[in-house]
N, C-alpha and C positions, 0 to 999 in steps of 0.2 A: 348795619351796613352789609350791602352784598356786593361782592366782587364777583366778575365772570374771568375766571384764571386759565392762562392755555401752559399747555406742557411741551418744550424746546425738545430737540432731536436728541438731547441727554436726559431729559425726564427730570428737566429744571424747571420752578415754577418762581416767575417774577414776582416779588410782593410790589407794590406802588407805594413810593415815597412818605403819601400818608399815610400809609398803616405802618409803615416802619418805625414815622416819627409819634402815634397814635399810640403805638406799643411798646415805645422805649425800645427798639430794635435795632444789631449793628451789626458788623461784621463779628464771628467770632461768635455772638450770640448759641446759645444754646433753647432746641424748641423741642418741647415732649408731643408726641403726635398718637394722638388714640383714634382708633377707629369704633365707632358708635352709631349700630344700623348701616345708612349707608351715607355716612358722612368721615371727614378729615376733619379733626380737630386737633391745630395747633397751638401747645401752650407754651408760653415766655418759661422755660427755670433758672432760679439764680443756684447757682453751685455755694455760693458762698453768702453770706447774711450780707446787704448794703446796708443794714444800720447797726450800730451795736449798740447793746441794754442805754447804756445813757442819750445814747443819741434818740433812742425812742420814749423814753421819757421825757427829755426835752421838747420833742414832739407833740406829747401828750397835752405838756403845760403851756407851751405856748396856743396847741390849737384849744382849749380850754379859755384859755386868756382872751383868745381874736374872736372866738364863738362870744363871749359876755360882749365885745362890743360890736358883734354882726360886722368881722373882717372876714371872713372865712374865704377863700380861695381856693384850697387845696383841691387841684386837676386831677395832679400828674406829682410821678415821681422828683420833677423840676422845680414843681411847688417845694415839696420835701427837706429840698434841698437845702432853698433856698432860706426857708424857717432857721438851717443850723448854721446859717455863716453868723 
C-alpha cells in the first residue's frame, strides 16, 4: 500500500482510518521510527507483552487444531483474540 502523506503547519502527519485500523493503531499507541536511505519507517511497539506464555500456547493448540480441519483465519491481532475467549 502507498499513501501520499502531507505535513500540517505543526509537522503533524495524518494516518487514514485504514491504516490505523490495518495496524491495530490508537490513541496513545507507541511507533519506533527509523530512518533507512531516504525513507520513514514506522514501526507498531508493544511496551508490554499482549499475550502471556499460556495464552500463547493456547494459541498454538487451537490454531493446530483449526489447520487439521482447513478453519484457519488468523488476520489480525482480533483474530487472536478472539481464539482465547
Amino acid at each position: 500500500m502507498t499513501l501520499t502523506l502531507r505535513l500540517n503547519a505543526r509537522n503533524d502527519i495524518h494516518l487514514p482510518s485504514e491504516v490505523l485500523k490495518l495496524l491495530n493503531l490508537g490513541h496513545g499507541r507507541i511507533l519506533k521510527a527509523e530512518l533507512k536511505d531516504n525513507r520513514l519507517i514506522l514501526i507498531p511497539v508493544d511496551l508490554e507483552p499482549r499475550y502471556s506464555h499460556e495464552d500463547l500456547e493456547t494459541i498454538d493448540k487451537v490454531y493446530a487444531d483449526q489447520k487439521k480441519k482447513g478453519l484457519i483465519h488468523l488476520k489480525s491481532d482480533k483474530d487472536i483474540d478472539a481464539l482465547l475467549e
